[in-house]
C-alpha positions as a Python dict, from the first residue, in 0.01 Angstrom:
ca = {
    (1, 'X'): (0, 0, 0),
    (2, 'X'): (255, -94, 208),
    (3, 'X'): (412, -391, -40),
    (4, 'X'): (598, -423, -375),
    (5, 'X'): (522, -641, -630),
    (6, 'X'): (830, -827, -813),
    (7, 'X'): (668, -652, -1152),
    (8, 'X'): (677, -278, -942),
    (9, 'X'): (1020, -333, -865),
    (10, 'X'): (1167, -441, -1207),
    (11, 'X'): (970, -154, -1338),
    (12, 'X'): (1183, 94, -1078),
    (13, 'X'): (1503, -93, -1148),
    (14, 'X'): (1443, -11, -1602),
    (15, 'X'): (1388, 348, -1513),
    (16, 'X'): (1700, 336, -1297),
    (17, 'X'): (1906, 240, -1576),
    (18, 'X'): (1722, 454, -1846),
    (19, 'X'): (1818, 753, -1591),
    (20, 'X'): (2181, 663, -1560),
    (21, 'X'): (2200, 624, -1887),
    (22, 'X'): (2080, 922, -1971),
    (23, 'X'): (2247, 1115, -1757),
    (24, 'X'): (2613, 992, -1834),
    (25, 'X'): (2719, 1296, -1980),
    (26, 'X'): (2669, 1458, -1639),
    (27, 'X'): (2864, 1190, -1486),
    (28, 'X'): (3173, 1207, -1671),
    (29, 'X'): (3217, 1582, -1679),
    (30, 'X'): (3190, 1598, -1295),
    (31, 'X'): (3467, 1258, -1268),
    (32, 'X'): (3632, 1451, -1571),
    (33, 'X'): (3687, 1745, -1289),
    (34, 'X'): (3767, 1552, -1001),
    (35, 'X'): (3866, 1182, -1076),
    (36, 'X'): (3992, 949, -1366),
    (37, 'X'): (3658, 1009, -1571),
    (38, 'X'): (3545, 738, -1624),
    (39, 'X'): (3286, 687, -1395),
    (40, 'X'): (3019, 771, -1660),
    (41, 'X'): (3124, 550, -1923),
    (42, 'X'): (3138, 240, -1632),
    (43, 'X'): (2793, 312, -1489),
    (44, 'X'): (2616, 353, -1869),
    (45, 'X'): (2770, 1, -1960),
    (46, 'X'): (2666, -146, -1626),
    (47, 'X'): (2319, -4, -1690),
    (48, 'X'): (2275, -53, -2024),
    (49, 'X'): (2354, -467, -1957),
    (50, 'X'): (2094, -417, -1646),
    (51, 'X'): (1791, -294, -1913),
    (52, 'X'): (1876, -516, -2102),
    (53, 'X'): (1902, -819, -1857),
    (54, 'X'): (1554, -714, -1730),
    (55, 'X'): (1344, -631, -2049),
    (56, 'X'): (1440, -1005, -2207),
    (57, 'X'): (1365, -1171, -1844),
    (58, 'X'): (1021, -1243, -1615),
    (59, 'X'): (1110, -1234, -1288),
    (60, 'X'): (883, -1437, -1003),
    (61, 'X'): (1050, -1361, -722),
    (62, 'X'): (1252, -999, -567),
    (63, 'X'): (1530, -1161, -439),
    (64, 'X'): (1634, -1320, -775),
    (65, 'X'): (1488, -991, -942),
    (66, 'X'): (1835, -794, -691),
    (67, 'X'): (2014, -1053, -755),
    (68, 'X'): (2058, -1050, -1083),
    (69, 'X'): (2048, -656, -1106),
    (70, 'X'): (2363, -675, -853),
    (71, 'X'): (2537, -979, -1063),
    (72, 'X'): (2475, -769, -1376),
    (73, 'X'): (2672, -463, -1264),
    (74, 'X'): (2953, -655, -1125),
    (75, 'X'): (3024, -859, -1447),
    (76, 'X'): (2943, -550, -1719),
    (77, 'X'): (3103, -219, -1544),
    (78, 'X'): (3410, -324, -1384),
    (79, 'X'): (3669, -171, -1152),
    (80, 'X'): (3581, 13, -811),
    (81, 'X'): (3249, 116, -922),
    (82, 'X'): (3142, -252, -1036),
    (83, 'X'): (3202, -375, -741),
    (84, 'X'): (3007, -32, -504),
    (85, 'X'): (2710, -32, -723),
    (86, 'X'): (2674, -438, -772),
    (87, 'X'): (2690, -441, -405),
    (88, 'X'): (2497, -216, -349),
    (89, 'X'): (2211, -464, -489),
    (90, 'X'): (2409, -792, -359),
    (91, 'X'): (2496, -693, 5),
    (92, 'X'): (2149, -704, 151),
    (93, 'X'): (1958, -989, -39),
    (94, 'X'): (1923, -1213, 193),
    (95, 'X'): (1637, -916, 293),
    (96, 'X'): (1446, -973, 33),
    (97, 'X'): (1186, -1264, 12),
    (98, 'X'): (1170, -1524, -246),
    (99, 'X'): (859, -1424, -319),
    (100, 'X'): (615, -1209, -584),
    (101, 'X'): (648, -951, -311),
    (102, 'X'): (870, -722, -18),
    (103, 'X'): (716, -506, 226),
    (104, 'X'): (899, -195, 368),
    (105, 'X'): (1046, -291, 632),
    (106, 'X'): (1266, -571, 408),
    (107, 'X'): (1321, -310, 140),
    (108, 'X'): (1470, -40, 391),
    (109, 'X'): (1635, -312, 552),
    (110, 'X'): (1778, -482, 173),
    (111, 'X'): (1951, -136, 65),
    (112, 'X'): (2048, -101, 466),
    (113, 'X'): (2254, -418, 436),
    (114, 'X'): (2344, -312, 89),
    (115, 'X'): (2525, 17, 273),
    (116, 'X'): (2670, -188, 547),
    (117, 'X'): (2843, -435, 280),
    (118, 'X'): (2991, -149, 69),
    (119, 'X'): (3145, 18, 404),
    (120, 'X'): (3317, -328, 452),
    (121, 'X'): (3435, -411, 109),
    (122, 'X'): (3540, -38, 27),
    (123, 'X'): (3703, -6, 351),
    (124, 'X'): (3524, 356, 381),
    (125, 'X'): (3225, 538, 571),
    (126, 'X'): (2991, 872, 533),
    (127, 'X'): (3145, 1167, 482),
    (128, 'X'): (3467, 1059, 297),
    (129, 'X'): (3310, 1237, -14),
    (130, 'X'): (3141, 914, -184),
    (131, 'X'): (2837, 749, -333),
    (132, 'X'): (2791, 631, 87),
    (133, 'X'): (2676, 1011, 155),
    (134, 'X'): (2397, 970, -66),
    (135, 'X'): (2365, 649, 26),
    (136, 'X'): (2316, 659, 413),
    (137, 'X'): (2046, 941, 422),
    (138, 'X'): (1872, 791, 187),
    (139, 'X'): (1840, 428, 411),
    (140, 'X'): (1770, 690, 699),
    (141, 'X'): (1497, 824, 546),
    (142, 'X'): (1318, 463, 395),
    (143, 'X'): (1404, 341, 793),
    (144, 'X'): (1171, 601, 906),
    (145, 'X'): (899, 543, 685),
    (146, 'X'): (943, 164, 763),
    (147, 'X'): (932, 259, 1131),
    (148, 'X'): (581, 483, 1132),
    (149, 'X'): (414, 230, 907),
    (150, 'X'): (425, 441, 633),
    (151, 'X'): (320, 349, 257),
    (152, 'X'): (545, 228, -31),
    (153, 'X'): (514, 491, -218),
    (154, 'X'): (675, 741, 83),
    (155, 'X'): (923, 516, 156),
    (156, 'X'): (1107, 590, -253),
    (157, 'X'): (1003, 941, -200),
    (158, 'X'): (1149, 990, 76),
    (159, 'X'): (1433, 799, 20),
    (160, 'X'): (1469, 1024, -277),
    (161, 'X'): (1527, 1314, -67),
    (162, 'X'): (1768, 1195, 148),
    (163, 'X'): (1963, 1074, -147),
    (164, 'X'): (1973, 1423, -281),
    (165, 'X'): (2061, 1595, 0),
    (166, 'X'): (2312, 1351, 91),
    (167, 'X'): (2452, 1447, -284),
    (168, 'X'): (2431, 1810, -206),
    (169, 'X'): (2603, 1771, 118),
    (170, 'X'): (2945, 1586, -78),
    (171, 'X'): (2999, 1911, -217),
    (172, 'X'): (3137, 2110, 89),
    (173, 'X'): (3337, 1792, 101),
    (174, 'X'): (3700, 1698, 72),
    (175, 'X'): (3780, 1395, -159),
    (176, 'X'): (3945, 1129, 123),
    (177, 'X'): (3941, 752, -90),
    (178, 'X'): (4007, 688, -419),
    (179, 'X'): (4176, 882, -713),
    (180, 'X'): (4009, 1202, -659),
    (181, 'X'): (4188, 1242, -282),
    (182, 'X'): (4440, 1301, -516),
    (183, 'X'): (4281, 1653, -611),
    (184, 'X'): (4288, 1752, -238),
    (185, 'X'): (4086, 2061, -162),
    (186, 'X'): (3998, 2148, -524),
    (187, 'X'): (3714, 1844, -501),
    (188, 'X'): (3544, 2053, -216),
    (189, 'X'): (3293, 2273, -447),
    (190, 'X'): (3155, 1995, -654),
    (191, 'X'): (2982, 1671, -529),
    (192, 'X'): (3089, 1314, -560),
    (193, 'X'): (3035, 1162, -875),
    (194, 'X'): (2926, 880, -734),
    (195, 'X'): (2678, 1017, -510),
    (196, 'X'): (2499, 1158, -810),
    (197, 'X'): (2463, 819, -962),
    (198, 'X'): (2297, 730, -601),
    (199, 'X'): (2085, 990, -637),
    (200, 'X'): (1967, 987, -965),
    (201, 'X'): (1892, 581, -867),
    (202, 'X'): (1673, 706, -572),
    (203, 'X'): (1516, 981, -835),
    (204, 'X'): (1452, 756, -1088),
    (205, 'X'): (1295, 485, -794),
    (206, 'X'): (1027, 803, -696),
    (207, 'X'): (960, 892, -1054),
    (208, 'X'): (858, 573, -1132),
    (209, 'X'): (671, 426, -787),
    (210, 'X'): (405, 723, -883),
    (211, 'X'): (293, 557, -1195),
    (212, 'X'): (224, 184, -988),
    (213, 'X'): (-142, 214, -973),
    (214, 'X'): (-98, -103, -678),
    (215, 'X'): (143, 119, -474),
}
């Protein structure tokens, strides 16, 4: 299939949360190490108000299916990472159709926007050590598959991959926004906490497109 139904996509965006939420622990030892810490606790409240948003809601539609997902984080979590991650979902909406559907070329082009939007309000690009080098590879990736026609399904997995190597890649770098530039060269070693949360979105997105029987 080349499409995503609005069901499809809520279905990705509860398995999201239930991964962030799971993995917050993770998240706030790395921030412990190399920021204020806190960045666990904000993305498992911002999460948490996202699952539950979704599983008392029907959506019709994907762009008021983002929407809401965006509005949710920016209202629940707060501070810098409110703000990335509920933009994240907000930047690129007017991408996605008001409709039971999206095909790929509006998703890659929705989280595309997404990226472009954070860059503008954060004032910061790729390779400045944040959630943006998980980010970018991973639109890179979902272009491509958009590009050659591929099928739903590749597009998340492949996004996926790009996400996590993004991830990988923040670890040779240095820290250059934010509180952790604070910690200079001792955040080279460890990868941006905020790329993990990327990352573990984009996992939890492939996990989850395997089980859509439509996809």
């Amino acid at each position: 299939m080349k499409t995503i139904h609005v069901k499809n996509m809520k279905a990705l965006l509860v398995h999201a949360s239930e991964t962030i939420i799971e993995n917050e622990p993770l998240l706030t030892k790395i921030d412990t190490v190399i920021g204020d810490g806190d960045h666990g606790i904000g993305m498992k409240r911002g999460f948490m108000a996202v699952k539950k948003m979704l599983e008392k809601k029907e959506f019709l539609e994907m762009d008021t299916l983002c929407k809401s997902t965006g509005i949710e984080l920016l209202k629940s979590m707060g501070g810098a990472s409110g703000v990335i991650f509920g933009t994240m979902f907000l930047g690129g909406i007017s991408h996605m159709p008001h409709e039971n559907f999206a095909d790929l070329n509006q998703i890659a082009s929705y989280f595309a926007d997404g990226e472009a939007a954070i860059e503008r309000r954060g004032k910061t690009k790729p390779g400045q050590k944040t959630m943006l080098d998980a980010l970018m590879p991973a639109i890179s990736a979902m272009k491509q598959v958009a590009e050659n026609s591929g099928e739903i399904r590749t597009l998340f997995e492949e996004g996926y991959k790009g996400a996590l190597q993004g991830m990988e890649a923040s670890k040779t770098m240095q820290s250059r926004v934010g509180r952790s530039k604070n910690f200079h060269e001792s955040t080279i070693g460890l990868p941006d906490p905020g790329a993990v949360s990327t990352s573990l979105i984009f996992k939890a997105f492939a996990e989850e497109i395997v089980k859509c029987e439509e996809c």
